[in-house]
C-alpha positions as CSV (number, residue, x, y, z in Angstrom):
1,X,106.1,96.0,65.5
2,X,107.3,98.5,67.9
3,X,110.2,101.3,66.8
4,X,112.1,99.7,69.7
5,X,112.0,95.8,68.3
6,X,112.6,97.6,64.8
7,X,115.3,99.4,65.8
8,X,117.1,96.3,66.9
9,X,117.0,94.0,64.1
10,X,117.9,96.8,62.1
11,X,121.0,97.0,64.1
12,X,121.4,92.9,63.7
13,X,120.9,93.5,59.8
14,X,123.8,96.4,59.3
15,X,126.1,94.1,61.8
16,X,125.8,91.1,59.6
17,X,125.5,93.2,56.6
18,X,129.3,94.9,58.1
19,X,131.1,91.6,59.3
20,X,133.2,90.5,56.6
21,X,132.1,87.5,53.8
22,X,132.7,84.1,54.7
23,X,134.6,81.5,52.4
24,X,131.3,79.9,52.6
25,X,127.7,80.2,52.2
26,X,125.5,79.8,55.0
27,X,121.8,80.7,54.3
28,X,118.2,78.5,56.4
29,X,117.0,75.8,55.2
30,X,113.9,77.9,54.1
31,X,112.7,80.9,53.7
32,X,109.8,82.8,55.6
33,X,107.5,81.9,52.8
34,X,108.2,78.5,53.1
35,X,109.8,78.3,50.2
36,X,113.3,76.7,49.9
37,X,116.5,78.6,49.4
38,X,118.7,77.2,46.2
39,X,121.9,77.1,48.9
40,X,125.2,75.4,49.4
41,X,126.8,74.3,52.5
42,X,130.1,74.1,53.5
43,X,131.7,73.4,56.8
44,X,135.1,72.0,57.8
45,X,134.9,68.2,59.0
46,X,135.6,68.5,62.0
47,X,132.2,71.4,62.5
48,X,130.1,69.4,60.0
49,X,130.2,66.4,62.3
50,X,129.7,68.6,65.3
51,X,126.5,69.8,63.4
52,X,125.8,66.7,62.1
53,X,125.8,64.8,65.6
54,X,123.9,67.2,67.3
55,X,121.2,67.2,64.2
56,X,121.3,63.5,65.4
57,X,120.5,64.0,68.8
58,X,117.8,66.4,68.0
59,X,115.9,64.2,65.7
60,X,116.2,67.4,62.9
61,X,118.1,67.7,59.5
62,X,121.6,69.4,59.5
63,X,120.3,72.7,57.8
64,X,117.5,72.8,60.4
65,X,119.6,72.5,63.3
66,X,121.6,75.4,61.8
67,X,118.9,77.2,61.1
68,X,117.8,76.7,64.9
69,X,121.4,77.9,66.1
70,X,121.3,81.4,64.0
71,X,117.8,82.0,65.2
72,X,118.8,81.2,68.8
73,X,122.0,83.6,68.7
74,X,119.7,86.5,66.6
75,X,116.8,86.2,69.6
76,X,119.7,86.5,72.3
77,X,121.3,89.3,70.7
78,X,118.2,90.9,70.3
79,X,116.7,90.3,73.8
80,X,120.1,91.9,75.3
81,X,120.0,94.6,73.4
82,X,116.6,95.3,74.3
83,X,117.4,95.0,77.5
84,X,120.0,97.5,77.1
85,X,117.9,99.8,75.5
86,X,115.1,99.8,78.1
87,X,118.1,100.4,81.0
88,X,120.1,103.6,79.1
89,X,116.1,104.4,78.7
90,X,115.5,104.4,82.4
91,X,118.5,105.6,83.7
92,X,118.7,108.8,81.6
93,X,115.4,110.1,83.2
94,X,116.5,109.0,86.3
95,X,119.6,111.1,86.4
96,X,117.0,114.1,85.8
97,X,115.0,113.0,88.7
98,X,117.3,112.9,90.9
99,X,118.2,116.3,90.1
100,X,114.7,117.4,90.3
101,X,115.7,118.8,86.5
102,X,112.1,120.3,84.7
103,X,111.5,119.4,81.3
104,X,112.3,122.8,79.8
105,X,115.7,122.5,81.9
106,X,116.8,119.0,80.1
107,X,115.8,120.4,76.8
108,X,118.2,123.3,77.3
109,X,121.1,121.3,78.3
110,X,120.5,119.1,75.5
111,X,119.6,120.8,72.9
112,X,122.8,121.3,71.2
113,X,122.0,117.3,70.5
114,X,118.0,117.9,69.0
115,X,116.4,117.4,72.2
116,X,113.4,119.0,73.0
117,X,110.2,119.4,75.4
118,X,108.6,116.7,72.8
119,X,111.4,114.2,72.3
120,X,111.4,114.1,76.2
121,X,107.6,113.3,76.6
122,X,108.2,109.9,74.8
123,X,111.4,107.8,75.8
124,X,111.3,106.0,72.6
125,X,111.7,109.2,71.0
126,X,114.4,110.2,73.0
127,X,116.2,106.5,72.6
128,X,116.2,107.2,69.0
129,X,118.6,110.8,69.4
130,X,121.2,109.3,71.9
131,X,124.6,109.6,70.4
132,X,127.8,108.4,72.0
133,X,128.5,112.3,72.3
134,X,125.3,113.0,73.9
135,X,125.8,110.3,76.6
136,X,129.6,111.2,77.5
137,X,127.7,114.7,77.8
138,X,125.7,113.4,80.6
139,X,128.7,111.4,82.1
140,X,130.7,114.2,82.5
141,X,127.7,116.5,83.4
142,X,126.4,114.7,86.4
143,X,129.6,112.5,87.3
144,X,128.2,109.3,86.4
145,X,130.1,106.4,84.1
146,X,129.6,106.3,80.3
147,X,129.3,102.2,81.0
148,X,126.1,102.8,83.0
149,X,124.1,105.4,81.1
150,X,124.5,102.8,78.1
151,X,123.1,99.8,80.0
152,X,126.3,97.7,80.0
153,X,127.3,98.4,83.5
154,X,126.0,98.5,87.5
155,X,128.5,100.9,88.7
156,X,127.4,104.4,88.5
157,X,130.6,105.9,90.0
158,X,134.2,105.3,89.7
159,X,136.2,105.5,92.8
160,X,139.4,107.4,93.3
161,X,142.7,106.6,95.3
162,X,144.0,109.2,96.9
163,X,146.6,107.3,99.3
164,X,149.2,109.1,100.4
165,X,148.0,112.0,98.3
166,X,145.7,114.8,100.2
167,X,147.5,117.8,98.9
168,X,146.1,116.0,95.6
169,X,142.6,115.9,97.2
170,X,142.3,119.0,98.0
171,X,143.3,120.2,94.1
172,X,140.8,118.1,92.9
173,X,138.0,119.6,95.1
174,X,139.9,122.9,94.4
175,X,139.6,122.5,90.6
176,X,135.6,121.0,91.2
177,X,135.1,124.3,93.1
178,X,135.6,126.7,90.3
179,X,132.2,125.6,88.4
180,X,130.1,124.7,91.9
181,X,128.4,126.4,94.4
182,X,128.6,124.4,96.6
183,X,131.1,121.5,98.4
184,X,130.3,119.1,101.2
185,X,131.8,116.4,102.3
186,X,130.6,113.1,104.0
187,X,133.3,110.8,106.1
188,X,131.9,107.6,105.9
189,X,132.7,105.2,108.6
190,X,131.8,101.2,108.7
191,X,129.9,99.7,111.3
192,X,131.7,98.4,113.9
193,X,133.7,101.0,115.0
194,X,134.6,101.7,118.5
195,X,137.2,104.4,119.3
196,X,140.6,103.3,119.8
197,X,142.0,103.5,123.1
198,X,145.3,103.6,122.0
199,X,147.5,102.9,119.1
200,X,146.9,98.9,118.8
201,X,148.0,99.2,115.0
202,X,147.0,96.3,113.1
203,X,148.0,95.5,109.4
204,X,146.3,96.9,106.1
205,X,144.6,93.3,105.8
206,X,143.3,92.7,109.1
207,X,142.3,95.9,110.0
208,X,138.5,95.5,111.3
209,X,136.8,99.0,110.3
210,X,137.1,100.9,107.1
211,X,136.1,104.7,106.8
212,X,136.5,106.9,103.5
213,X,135.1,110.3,101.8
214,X,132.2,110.7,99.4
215,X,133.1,114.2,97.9
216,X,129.4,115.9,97.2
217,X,129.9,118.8,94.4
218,X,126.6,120.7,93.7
219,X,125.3,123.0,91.3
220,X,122.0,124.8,90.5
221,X,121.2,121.6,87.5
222,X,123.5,118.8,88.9
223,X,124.8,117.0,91.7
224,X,127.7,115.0,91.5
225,X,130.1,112.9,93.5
226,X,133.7,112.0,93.9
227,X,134.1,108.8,95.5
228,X,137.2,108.4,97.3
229,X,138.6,104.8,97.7
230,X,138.3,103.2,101.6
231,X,141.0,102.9,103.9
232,X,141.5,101.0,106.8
233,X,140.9,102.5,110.0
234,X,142.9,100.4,112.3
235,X,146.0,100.9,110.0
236,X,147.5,104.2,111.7
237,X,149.2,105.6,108.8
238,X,145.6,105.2,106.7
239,X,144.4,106.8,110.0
240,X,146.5,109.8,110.5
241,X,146.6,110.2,106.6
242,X,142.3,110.4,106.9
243,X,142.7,112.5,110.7
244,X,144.6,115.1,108.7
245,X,142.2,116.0,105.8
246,X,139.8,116.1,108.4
247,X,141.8,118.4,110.3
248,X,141.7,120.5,107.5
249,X,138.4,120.5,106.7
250,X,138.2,121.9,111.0
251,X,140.5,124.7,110.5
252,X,138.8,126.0,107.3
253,X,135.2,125.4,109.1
254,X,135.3,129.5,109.9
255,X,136.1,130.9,106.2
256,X,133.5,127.9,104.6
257,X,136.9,127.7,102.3
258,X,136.9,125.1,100.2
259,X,134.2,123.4,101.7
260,X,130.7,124.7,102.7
261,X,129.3,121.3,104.5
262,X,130.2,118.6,106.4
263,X,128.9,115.3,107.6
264,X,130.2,112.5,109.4
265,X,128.2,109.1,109.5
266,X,128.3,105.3,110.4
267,X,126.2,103.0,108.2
268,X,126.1,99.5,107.9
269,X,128.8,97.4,106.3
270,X,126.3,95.9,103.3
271,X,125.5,99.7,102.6
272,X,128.8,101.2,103.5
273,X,130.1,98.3,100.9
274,X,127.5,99.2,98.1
275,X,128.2,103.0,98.6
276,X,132.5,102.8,97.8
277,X,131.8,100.3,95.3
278,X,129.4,103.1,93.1
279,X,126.6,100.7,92.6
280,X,124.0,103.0,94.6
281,X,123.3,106.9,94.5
282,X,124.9,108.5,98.2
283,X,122.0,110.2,98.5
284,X,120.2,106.8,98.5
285,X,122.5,105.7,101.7
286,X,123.5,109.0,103.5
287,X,119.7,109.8,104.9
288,X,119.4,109.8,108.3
289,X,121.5,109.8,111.4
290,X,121.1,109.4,115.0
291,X,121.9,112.3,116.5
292,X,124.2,112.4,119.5
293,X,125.0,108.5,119.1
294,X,128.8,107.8,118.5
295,X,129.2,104.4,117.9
296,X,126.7,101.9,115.8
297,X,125.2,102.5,112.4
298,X,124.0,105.7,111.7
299,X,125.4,106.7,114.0
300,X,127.4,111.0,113.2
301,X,130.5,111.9,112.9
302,X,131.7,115.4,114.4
303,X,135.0,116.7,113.0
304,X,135.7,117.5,116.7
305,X,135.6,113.8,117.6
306,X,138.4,112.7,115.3
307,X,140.8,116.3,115.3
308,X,139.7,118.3,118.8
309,X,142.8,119.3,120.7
310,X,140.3,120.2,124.0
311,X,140.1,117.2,125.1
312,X,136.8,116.0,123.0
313,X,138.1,114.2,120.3
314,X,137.4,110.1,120.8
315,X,141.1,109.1,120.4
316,X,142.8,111.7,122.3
317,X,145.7,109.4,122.5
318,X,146.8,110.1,119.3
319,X,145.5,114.4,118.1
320,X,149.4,115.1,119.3
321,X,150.6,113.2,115.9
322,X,147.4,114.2,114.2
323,X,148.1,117.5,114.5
324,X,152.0,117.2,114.1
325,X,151.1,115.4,110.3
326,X,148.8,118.5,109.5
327,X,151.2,121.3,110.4
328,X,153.8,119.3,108.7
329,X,151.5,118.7,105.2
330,X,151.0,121.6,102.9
331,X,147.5,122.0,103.5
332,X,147.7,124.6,105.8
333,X,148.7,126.6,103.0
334,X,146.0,126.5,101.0
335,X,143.9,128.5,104.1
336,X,147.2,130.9,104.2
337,X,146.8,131.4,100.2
338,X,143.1,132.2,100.6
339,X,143.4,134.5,103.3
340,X,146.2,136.6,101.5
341,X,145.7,136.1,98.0
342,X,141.9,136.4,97.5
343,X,141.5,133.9,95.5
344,X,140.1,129.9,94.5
345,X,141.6,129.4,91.7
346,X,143.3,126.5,92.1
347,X,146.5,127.1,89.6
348,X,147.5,130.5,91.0
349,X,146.9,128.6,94.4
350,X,149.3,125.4,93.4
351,X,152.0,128.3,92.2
352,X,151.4,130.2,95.7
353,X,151.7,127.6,97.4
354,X,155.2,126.6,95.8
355,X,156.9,130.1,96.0
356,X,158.9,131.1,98.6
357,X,158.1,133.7,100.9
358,X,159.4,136.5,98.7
359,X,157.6,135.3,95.8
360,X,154.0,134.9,97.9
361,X,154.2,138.6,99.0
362,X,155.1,140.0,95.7
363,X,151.9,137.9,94.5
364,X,149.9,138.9,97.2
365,X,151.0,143.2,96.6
366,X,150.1,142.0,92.4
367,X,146.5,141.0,93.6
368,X,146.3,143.9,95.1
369,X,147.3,146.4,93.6
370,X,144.7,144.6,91.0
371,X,141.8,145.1,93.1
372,X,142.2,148.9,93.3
C-alpha cells in the first residue's frame, strides 16, 4: 500500500474515530475475515424502510445493503481526497517552476517548516510536511489563494475592485513596492475593440468591450499578481476612471516611479475572460503581441494611444476630460511627493500627500536636513 492510500484512510479512521457516538450501533454485516460481527441495528422507521426497500430492490439483506452504502461513501471520500492530494502535490512544484526557484532556493524559504533538498526530491515526502501554516506561507509568498494550493479550488488569484478608487490603487502598488524590485503593469483590453469616435456612452450592462489591469510585482524568488476587476469600456465614467491611472502611469514614465514597465494588449474574449476570472497564470495569456497593430487580438496598447495630448491618442475626442480628471485626482501628487521628498514609502507619502503646503515644505526641509 502506498504512504499516499495509507495516509488517507488514516485520515477516514481519526474522522470517524472524532465524530461524535451515535444513539445506535451501526457495524457490517461481517468482518474482513469473514467472520460475523455480534451487532445490533437500530434505525428509525421511517430509514429502516428506506433501507429495507432498497435491500429489496437490490436483491441483498438489509445489513448488506448498509454495508454497501458505508463502503461506497469511505471509497468516495477517499478517491476525493486523493485527488486532492495529488493536486496540492502538483501545484506546489508548479509555483516553483514558474519561478524558475532551484532546489536549494525552496529548501531555504521553507525551511523554517522541515523542508529540505531531500523532502523536495520525493513529492510524497513533501505531501507528508504540508501544514496549514506552511501553505498560507506560499499563498502569501507568491500571491496565490490558500483554496488552490490545497486542491479545493480552480482560481488561483482573487480579483480586486478598485472602482472609483485609484488613489487606493496606487497605495496598494505603493505598499507592494516597498518589498519588490520591480512593478509592471499590463492594461488588458477585450477583443473587439475599436476606438471610439466620440462619446456614444452606453450603460454599465450593455457596454460591448471590457479592459482592466493585471498588476505584475516581481522579486528575485517570486512573481506575483494583483488582479484588478474589469470595467466596461463603453461606460465613460469606467473609461475616464481607467484613462486617468493610465495617465498616471505616462507622467511618471520619466522617473520609472512607481512603476518600472508597462504593457498594453488585446486578447481574445475566452482568454481575456479566463485571465480576470484567476483561473490561468498571466504569464500563460500575456505572450505575444503584434506589434504596430491597434485593433484585433493581440493586438498592443501604447499609453500614448489612450492619454496623448499631441494629437496621437485613438480617442482624441475625449484626452480634454481625461486630462481634466487627472489634474483634478490626487495622483499627481504622489509624482510631486517623490520628487521633493525622496522617498517610497507609502505612509510618509499618504501623510504628504494630506498636509498642506506649509506642512509638505517643513517635511521636505526634515528630509533634508536628514540626508546631510
Amino acid at each position: 500500500m502506498s504512504s499516499r492510500k495509507f495516509s488517507v484512510l488514516r485520515l477516514l479512521s481519526n474522522l470517524a474515530n472524532s465524530a461524535p457516538s451515535p444513539s445506535s450501533s451501526i457495524t457490517p454485516a461481517e468482518d474482513d475475515d469473514g467472520s460475523r460481527a455480534n451487532t445490533t441495528l437500530r434505525l428509525e422507521p421511517a430509514v429502516r424502510k428506506f433501507v429495507d426497500d432498497q435491500a429489496k430492490h437490490y436483491g441483498v439483506s438489509s445489513q448488506q445493503f448498509i454495508a454497501m452504502m458505508l463502503k461506497g461513501l469511505m471509497t468516495g471520500g477517499s478517491h476525493e481526497m486523493v485527488q486532492q492530494a495529488s493536486l496540492m502535490e502538483s501545484r506546489i512544484y508548479d509555483v516553483f517552476a514558474r519561478n524558475k526557484l532551484s532546489p536549494s532556493q525552496v529548501a531555504i524559504m521553507l525551511s523554517p517548516f522541515g523542508i529540505n533538498a531531500s523532502v523536495l526530491k520525493d513529492p510524497q515526502s513533501l505531501l507528508e510536511k504540508v501544514t496549514p501554516e506552511m501553505i498560507s506561507h506560499l499563498s502569501d509568498k507568491f500571491g496565490v489563494k490558500e483554496e488552490w494550493l490545497n486542491g479545493v479550488s480552480d482560481q488561483i488569484f482573487s480579483d480586486r475592485n478598485y472602482d472609483r478608487s485609484q488613489f487606493q490603487l496606487v497605495q496598494e502598488i505603493l505598499k507592494e513596492k516597498d518589498s519588490t524590485d520591480r512593478v509592471h503593469v499590463h492594461f488588458v483590453m477585450e477583443d473587439g475593440y475599436q476606438p471610439l469616435e466620440d462619446e456614444g456612452e452606453s450603460s454599465w450592462a450593455k457596454s460591448r468591450v471590457h479592459a482592466g489591469f493585471i498588476i505584475e510585482f516581481q522579486t528575485e524568488e517570486a512573481t506575483k499578481y494583483l488582479i484588478i476587476r474589469h470595467q466596461p469600456w463603453g461606460y465613460k465614467r469606467t473609461r475616464i476612471e481607467m484613462k486617468t491611472f493610465l495617465m498616471f502611469l505616462e507622467r511618471g514614465e520619466e522617473v520609472y516611479y512607481p512603476v518600472r514597465g508597462y504593457q498594453g494588449w488585446i486578447i481574445e474574449k475566452n482568454k481575456f475572460d479566463a485571465l480576470f476570472s484567476g483561473t490561468v497564470w498571466p504569464s500563460d495569456i500575456l505572450e505575444f503581441r503584434a506589434q504596430g497593430v491597434k485593433t484585433g487580438a493581440n493586438a498592443e496598447v501604447y499609453l500614448e494611444d489612450m492619454v496623448d495630448q499631441d494629437g496621437q491618442a485613438l480617442e482624441e475626442f475625449e484626452v480634454e476630460d481625461v486630462s481634466l480628471a487627472y489634474e483634478s485626482s490626487k495622483l499627481p501628487l504622489f509624482h510631486k511627493a517623490y520628487r521633493e521628498i525622496f522617498t517610497t514609502d507609502p505612509e510618509v507619502i499618504k501623510k504628504y500627500i494630506s498636509a498642506s503646503e506649509e506642512e509638505r515644505a517643513e517635511m521636505k526641509e526634515s528630509l533634508l536636513k536628514s540626508c546631510d
